[in-house]
N, C-alpha and C positions, 0 to 999 in steps of 0.2 A: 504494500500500500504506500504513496508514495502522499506529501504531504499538505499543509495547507495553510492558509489565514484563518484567523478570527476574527472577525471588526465586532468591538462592543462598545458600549457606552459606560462611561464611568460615573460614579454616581455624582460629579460636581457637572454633568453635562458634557463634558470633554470626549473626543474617542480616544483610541488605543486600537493599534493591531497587535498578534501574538502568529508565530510561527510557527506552524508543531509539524513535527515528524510524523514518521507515517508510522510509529508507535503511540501518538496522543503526546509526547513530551514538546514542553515548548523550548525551543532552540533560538528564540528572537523576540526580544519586546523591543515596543515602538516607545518613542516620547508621545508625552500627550496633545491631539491636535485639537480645536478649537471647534473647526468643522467635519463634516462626515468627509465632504469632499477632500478637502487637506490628508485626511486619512488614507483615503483612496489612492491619490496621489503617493503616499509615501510607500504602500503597495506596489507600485509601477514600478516606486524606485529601489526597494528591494528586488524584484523580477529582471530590472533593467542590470543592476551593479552589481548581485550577488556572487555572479562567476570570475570578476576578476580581483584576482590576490590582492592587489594593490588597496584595496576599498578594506579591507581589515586592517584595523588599528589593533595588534596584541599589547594588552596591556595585564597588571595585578595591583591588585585590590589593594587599601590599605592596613588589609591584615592579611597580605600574603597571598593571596588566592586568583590563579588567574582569570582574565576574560576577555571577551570583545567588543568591540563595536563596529557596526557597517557603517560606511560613510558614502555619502550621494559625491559626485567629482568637487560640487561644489565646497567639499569638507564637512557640509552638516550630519551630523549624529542621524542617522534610518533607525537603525535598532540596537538593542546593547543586552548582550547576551546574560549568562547565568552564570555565578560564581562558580568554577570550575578544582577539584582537589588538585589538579595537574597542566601544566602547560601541556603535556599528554591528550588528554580530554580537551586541554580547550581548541584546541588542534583538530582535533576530531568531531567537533562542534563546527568547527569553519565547514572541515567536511561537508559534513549537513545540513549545514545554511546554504552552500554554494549546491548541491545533489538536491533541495529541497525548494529552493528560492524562488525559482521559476514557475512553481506552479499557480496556474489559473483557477483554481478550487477557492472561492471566497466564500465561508460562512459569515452572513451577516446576520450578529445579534446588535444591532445595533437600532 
């Protein structure tokens, strides 16, 4: 099974997408956008950037713990991933973002 979006609504009005694997685990949260459209939008822009390397910032936490973030060319933050036990894993989360990114599957709870 291969994976998808989530668009929901937050409870101050805002959206949020979420990116899950084709296990249900979410491999990408969004910042919060304002409008549904903007959302949508940041959507495209993970589908569009996911597959080249260069769009992942590796970064670790400030207790240690590594992660990522996607970035649109223009440098802005798309999605920032999960605190990972391993540079290992979070490696392998790129993985999945980049195998997973592209997909047109939108559930909208939104």
């Amino acid at each position: 099974m291969s994976g998808w979006f989530e668009l929901k609504k937050a409870s101050d009005g805002q959206f949020q997408f979420v990116l899950k694997a084709g296990n249900s685990e979410t491999i990408l949260t969004s910042e919060l956008y304002t409008t549904k459209p903007s959302a949508q939008n940041g959507i495209a822009s993970v589908q569009a950037n996911c597959g080249k390397d260069d769009r992942y910032e590796r970064l670790v936490s400030k207790n240690g713990k590594p992660y990522f973030n996607l970035k649109a060319a223009n440098h802005q933050i798309i999605g920032t991933s999960q605190l990972y036990s391993s540079t290992e894993s979070r490696d392998a989360g790129i993985v999945s973002v980049k195998a997973n990114g592209t997909s047109t599957t939108i559930k909208d709870n939104a």
